[in-house]
C-alpha positions in Angstrom: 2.5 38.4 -30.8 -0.9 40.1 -32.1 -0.6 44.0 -32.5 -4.3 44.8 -31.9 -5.6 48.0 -33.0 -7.5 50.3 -30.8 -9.8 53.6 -31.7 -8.2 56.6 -32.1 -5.7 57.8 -31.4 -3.9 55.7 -33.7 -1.9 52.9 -31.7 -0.6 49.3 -31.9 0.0 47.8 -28.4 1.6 44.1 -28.3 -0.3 41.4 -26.4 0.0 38.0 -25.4 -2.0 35.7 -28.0 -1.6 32.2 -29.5 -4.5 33.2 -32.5 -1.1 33.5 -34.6 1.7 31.2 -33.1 3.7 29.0 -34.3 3.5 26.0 -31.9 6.1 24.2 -33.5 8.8 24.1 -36.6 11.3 20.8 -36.9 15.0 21.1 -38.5 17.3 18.6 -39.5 20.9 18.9 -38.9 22.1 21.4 -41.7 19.1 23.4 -41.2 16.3 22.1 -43.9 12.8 23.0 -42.3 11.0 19.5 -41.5 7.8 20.6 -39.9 5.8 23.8 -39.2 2.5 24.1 -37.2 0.8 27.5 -37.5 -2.4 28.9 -36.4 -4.5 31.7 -37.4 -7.5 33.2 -37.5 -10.1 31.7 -39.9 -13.4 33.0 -41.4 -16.9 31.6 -40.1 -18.7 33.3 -42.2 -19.8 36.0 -39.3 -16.2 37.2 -37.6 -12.8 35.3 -37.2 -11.9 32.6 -35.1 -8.5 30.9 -33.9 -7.9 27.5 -36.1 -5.0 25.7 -36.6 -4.0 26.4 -40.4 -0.8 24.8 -41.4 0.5 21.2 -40.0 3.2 20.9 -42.5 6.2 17.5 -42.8 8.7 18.7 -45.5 9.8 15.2 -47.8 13.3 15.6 -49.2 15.5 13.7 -51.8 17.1 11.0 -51.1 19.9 11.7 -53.4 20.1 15.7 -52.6 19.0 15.7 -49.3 18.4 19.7 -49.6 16.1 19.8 -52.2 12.6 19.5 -50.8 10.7 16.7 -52.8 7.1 17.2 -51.0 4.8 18.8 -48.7 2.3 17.3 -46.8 -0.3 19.1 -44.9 -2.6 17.7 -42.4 -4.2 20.9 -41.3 -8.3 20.9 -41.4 -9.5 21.4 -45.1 -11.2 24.4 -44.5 -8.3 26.6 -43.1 -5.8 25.5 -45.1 -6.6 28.0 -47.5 -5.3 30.7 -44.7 -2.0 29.2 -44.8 0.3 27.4 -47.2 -2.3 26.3 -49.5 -1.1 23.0 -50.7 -3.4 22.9 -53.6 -5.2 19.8 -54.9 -1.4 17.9 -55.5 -0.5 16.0 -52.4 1.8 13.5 -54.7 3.5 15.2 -57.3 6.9 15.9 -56.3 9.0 19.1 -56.9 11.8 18.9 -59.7 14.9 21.3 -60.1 17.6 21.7 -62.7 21.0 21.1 -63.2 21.9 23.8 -60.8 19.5 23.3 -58.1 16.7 25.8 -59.2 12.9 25.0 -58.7 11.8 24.1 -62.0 8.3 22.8 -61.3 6.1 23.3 -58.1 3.3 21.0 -57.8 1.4 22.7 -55.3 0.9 25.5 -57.4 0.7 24.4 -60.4 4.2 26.4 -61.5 6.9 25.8 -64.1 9.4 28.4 -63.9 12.9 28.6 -66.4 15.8 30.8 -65.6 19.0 32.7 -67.5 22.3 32.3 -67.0 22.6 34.0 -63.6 19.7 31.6 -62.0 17.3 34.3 -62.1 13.7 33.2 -63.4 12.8 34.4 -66.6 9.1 32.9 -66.4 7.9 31.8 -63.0 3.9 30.0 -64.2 2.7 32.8 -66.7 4.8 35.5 -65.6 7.7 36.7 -67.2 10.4 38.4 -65.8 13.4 40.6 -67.8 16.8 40.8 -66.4 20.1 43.0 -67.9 23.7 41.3 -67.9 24.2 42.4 -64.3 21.5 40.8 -62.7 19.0 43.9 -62.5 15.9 43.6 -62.4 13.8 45.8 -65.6 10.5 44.2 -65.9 7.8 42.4 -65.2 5.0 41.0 -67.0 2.4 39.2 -64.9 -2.0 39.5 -64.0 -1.6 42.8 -62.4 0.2 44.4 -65.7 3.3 44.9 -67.1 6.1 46.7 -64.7 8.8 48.4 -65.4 11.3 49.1 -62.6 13.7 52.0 -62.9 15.5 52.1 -60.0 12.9 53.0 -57.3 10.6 54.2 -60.0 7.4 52.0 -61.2 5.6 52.5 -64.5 2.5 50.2 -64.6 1.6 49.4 -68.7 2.9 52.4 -69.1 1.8 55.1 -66.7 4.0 56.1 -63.6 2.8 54.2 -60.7 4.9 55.0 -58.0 8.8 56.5 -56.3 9.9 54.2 -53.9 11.8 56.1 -51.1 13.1 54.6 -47.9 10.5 55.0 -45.6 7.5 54.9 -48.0 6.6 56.1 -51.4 5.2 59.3 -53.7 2.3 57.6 -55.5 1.5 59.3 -58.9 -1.9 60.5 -58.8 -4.2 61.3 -62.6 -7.8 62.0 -61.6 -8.9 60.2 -64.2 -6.9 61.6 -67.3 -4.1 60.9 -68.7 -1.2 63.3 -67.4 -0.4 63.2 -63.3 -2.1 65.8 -61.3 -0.2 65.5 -58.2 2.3 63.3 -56.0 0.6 61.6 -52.5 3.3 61.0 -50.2 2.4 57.9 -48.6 4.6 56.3 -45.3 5.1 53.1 -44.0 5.9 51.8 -40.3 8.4 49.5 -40.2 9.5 46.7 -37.5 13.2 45.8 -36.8 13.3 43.5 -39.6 12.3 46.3 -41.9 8.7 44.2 -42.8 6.1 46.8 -43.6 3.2 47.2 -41.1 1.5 50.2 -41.7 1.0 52.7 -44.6 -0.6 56.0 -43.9 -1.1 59.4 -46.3 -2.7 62.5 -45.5 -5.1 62.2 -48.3 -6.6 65.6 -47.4 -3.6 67.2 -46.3 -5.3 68.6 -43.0 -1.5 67.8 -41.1 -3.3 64.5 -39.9 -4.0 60.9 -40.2 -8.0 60.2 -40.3 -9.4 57.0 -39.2 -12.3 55.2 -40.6 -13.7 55.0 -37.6 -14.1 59.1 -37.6 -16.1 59.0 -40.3 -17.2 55.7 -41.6 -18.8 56.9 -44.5 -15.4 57.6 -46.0 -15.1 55.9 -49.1 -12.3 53.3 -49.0 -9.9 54.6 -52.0 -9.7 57.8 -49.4 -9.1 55.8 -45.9 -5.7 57.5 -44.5 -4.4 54.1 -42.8 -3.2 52.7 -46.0 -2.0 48.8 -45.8 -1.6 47.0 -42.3 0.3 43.7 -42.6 1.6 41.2 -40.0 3.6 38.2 -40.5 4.7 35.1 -39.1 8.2 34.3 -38.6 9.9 33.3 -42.3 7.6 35.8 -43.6 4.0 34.3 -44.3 1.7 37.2 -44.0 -1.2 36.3 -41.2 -4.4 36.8 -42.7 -7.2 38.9 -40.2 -9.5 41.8 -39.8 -6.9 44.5 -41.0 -7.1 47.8 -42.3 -8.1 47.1 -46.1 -5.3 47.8 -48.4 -5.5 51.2 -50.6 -4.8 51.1 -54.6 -2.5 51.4 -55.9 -1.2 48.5 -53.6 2.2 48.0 -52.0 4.1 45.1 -52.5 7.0 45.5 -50.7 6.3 43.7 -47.1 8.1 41.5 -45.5 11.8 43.0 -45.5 10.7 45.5 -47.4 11.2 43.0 -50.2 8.6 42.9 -53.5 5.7 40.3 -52.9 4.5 39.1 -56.3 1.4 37.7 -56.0 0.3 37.2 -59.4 -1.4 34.0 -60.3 -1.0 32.7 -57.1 2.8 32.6 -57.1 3.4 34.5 -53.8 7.2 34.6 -54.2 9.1 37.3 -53.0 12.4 38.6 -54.7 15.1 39.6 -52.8 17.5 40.1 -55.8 19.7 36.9 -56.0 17.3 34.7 -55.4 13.4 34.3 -55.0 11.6 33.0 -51.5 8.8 31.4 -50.1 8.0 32.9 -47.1 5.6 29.8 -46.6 8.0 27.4 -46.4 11.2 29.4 -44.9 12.9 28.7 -48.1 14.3 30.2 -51.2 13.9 28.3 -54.8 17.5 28.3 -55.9 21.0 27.9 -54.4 22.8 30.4 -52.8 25.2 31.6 -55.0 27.9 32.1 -52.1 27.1 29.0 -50.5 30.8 27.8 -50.3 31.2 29.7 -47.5 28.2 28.1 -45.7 28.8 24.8 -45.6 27.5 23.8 -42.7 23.7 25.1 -43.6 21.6 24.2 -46.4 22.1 26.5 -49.7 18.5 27.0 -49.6 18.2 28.4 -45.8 16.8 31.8 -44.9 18.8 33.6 -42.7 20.6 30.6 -41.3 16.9 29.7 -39.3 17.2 32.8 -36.9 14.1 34.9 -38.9 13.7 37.1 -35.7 17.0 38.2 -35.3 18.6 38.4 -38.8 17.4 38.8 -42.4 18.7 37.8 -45.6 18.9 40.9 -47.3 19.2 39.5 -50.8 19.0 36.3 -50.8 23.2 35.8 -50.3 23.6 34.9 -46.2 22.2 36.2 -42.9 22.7 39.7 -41.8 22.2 40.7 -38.2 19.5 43.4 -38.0 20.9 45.3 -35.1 24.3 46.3 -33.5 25.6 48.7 -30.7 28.7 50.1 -31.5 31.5 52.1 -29.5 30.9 55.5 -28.0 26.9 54.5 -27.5 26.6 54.5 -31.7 24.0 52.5 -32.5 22.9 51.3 -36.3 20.1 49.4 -37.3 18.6 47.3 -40.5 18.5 50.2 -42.4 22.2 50.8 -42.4 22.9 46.9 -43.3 21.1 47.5 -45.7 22.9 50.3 -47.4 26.5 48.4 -46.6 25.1 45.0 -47.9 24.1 46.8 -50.9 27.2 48.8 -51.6 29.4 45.4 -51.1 27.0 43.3 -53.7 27.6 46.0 -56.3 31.1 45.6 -56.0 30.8 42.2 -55.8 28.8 42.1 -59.5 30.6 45.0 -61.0 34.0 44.5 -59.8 34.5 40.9 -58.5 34.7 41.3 -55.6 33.9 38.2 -52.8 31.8 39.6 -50.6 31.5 38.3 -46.6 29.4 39.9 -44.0 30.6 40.4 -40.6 29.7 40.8 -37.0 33.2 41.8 -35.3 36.1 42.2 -35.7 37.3 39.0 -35.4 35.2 38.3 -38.5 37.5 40.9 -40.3 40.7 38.8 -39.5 38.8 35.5 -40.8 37.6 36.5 -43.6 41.2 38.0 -44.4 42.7 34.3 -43.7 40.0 32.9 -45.9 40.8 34.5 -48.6 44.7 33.8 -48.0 43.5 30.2 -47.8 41.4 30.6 -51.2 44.1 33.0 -53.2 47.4 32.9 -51.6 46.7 36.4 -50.6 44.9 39.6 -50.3 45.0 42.2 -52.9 42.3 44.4 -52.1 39.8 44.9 -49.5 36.8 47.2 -49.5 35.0 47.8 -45.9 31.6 49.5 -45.3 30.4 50.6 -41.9 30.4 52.7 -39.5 33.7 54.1 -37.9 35.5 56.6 -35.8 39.2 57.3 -36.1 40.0 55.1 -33.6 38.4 51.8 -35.6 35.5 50.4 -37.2 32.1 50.2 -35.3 30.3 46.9 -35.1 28.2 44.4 -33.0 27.9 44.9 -29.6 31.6 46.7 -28.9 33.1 43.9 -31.0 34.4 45.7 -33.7 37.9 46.4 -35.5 40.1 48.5 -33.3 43.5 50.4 -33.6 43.6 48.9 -29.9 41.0 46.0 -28.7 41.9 46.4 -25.1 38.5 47.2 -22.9 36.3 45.6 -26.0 34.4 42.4 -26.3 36.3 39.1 -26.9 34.9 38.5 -30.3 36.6 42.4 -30.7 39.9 42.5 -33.1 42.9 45.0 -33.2 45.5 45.4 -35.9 47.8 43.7 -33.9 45.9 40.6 -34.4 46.3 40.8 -38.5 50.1 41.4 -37.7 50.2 38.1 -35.6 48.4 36.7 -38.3 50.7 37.9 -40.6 53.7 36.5 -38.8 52.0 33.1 -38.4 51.2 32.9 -42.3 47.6 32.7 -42.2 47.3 36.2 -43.9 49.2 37.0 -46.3 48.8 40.7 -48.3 50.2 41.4 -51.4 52.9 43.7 -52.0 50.8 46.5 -53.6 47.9 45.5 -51.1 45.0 48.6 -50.7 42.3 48.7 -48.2 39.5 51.2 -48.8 37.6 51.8 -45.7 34.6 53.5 -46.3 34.0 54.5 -42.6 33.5 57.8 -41.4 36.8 59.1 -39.9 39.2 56.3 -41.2 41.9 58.8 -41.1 41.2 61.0 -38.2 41.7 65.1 -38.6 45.4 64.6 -38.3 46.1 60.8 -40.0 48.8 59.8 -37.5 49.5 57.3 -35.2 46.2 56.1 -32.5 44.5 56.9 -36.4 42.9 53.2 -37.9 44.1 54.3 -41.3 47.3 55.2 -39.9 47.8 52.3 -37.7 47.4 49.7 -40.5 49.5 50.8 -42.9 52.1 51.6 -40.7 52.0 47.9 -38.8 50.8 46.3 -42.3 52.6 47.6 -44.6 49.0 47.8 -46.6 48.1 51.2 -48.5 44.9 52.9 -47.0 42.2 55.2 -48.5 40.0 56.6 -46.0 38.1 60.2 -45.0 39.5 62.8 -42.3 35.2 63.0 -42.0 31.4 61.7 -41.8 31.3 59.6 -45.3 28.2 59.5 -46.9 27.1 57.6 -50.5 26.6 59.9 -53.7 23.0 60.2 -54.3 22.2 61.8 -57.8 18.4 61.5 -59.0 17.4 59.7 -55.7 19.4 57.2 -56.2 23.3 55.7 -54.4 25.8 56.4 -57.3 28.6 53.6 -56.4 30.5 56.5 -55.5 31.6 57.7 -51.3 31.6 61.0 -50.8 32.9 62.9 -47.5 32.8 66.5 -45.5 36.5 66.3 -45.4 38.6 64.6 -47.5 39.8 61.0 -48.8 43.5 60.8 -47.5 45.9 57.8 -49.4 48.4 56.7 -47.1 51.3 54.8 -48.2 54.4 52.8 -46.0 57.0 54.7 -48.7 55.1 58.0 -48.0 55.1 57.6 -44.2 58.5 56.8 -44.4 59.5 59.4 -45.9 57.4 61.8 -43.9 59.5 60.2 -40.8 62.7 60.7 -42.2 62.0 64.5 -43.0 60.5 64.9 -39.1 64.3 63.4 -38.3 66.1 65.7 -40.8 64.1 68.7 -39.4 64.4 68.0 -35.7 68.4 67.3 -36.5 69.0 71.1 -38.1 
């Protein structure tokens, strides 16, 4: 697809075009990339023109057949410099550590050295500063040093930018040294969350001015921002787009931080760093035991137009259609996949993605199979009191009957309780952070209800819409609810049965 801009009024439509296909990418059977063939459009000197610009064979280890040894590209000369850019080494081979990390890449020229969480500490000339937890607090590199706080940005030392979820409050100084104002500046994104367009009323006339209006507009003042495309994997195509406005955003392809400096191109999606170029991340995935049937350096299990890695751990899909007509989108993976990988660091917990609802039982008999039982479970998404919302009307259920095969009830944990293949221990919680857990009422048709009362497993869960804590524009950790967080316990509801006896005896 080429989105192909037209005069104003500002619109994108899609059109049929092979000036940035892919014609062909090769796999072999656990998922390593073999081959990709891109095209593009390449400078004559006078306008652009449609070229092939990548004809790339991947060369793996014999030993470690998923560590990629070479690259070879047989794309013209002259557009290769629109694509992967192999650089002047076709023969030097890539070398990794003890723990699978990319130590030295000879296409660009890069040694990189990591800590003890296999985050890189230098990648080339930049260096990179990480706390205990994995977080990420600076950045050293040709464009300055950076300091992230959160989704604040100091550049050498001056406030650059607020990241927000659908663009950014760019710190403006006129020239001296204290901020004169905020420009709120928006991006556009696609179902993957990549970044297409950035806009900002610079003159705040309730509008977004095009340089075609008025081309004598200087460029630091041209309202259409940034406009990026990409190819699938994430390689940015390279074309007559709106020139990019200072100071520059770097967070494109799934909204994740491009770092360009020195020629590294690398993005960082948190556990891991990526190269969209070659569909492949530089280090193992750190849950990669429970993916063994796809390379530990895969992106998004080779489906880049339906799922995303979100950070760098497994595939999430980017869209689902829940019960009742709910729908969610990236965004709201997002958020989930976030809160379950800070538990996961701060907490220990092992964190699994899921689909449906049968996904909930496997995951539960996984980690029977891995512990001997379940202790604790934490669950993020969304809900109704009647069960917990996921893909396509295939999610967790009080009752499953009327939903998709791949759909799950409680009753199917209680068979799998009886059969052994879960097995909760006797002081077993489950937190479900889902709006409505618990119903208005918390009784029996209620998820929260239902599970402790056929499980036997304590429940925390809201009588309400749950939403996260945000203090200083950030997610605290912490749920909080319009309602209220309701505990139920077996030895509780017991109890509360016997006294509905006792009173309807009198």
């Amino acid at each position: 697809m080429l989105y192909q801009r037209h005069h104003h009024p500002v619109k994108f439509q899609a059109v049929a075009s092979e000036e940035f296909s892919v014609p062909g990418i090769g796999y072999d059977a656990v998922g390593n990339i073999k081959s990709i063939t891109r095209k593009g459009l390449v400078s004559d000197g006078s306008c652009f023109v449609p070229r092939e610009i990548d004809r790339l064979t991947m060369l793996y280890n014999g030993e470690r057949p998923n560590q990629m040894s070479n690259v070879k590209d047989e794309a013209p000369i002259d557009s290769r410099v629109y694509g992967f850019k192999p650089g002047a080494s076709f023969t030097a081979l890539y070398q990794y550590d003890d723990n699978g990390n990319l130590e030295y890449d000879p296409h660009k020229g890069l040694t990189m050295q990591y800590n003890f969480l296999n985050l890189p500490t230098s990648i080339g000339a930049m260096s990179l500063t990480y706390d205990a937890t994995g977080r990420k607090w600076k950045k050293d590199g040709e464009f300055g040093a950076v300091l992230y706080d959160g989704g604040i940005e100091y550049r050498d030392g001056q406030l650059e930018a607020i990241n927000l979820p659908d663009g950014r409050l760019v710190a403006e100084y006129n020239g001296g040294p204290g901020i004169t104002r905020f420009r709120a500046e928006y991006f556009h994104q696609d179902h993957l969350g990549n970044t297409r367009l950035g806009f900002s009323d610079f003159n705040q006339n309730g509008r977004i001015d095009l340089e075609e209006e008025n081309p004598s507009t200087p460029l630091n003042e041209l309202e259409i921002t940034q406009e990026s495309h990409y190819y699938p994997f994430g390689m940015g195509h390279m074309g007559p787009w709106y020139a990019t406005v200072a100071p520059e955003n770097r967070y494109l392809y799934n909204g994740k931080e491009l770092n360009e400096d020195y020629g590294i191109n690398l993005m960082d999606y948190g556990a891991r760093w990526y190269d969209g170029a070659l569909g492949r991340f530089t280090g193992v995935d750190p849950i990669a035991d429970q993916f063994a049937w796809v390379t530990p350096y895969n992106y998004a299990e080779d489906e880049p137009i339906a799922h995303i890695d979100l950070w760098g751990l497994q595939k999430l899909s980017i869209h689902g259609i829940g019960g009742a007509g709910s729908a969610y989108t990236s965004s709201d993976n997002n958020s989930f996949q976030a809160r379950a990988l800070a538990l996961s660091r701060n907490n220990g917990y092992r964190t699994v993605g899921v689909s449906n609802g049968q996904g909930i039982v496997n995951a539960l008999q996984s980690e029977t199979r891995r512990k001997g039982y379940v202790s604790s479970v934490v669950s993020f998404a969304h809900g109704t009191d009647s069960g917990i919302i996921l893909n396509n009307n295939s999610g967790f259920y009080t009752n499953s009957d009327g939903y998709n095969t791949d759909a799950a009830s409680v009753d199917d944990i209680v068979a799998a309780m009886e059969d052994g293949s879960i097995n909760f221990s006797s002081d077993a919680t489950w937190v479900l952070g889902s709006c409505r857990a618990c119903g208005i009422t918390n009784a029996s048709g209620d998820l929260a209800y239902d599970i402790t009362d056929k499980t036997g497993v304590t429940t925390i869960g809201a009588t309400d819409i749950v939403e996260p804590e945000i203090k200083n524009g950030k997610e605290t950790g912490r749920l909080t609810t319009q309602g209220k967080f309701v505990k139920t316990e077996k030895v509780l509801m017991l109890l509360s049965q016997l006294l509905m006896e006792q009173k309807s005896n009198v």
